[in-house]
Phi, psi and omega in degrees: 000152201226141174265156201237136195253174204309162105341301214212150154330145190296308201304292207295356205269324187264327179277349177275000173283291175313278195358289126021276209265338175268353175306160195233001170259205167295125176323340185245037159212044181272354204251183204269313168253023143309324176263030169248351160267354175237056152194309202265328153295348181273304188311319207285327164327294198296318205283294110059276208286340179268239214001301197290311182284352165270359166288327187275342181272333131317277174338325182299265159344325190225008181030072171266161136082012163315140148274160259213000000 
């Protein structure tokens, strides 16, 4: 029987463990570029999304931009 060997070394496979499990912060902002996908694409989304609608609530408002 022929065994297939690790993806990663044991050693380096236990320091990304402990790593892991001793971080005080949350898992899904343990990594190197989370928090631009769970913090900085999000923000960028929300604010985005009030502009615009605070842009249509003027338009509204003042019957800006009709078409004709």
């Amino acid at each position: 029987m022929m065994t297939e060997a690790p993806f990663l070394p044991r050693e380096r496979l236990r320091k990304h463990q402990e790593y892991f499990q001793n971080a005080q912060k949350h898992t899904y902002l343990k990594g190197r570029y989370d928090k631009i996908t769970s913090v900085a694409i999000p923000l960028a989304l929300a604010s985005t999304v009030i502009v615009l609608i605070g842009r249509g609530m003027y338009n509204m408002a003042n019957g800006v931009g009709k078409k004709q």
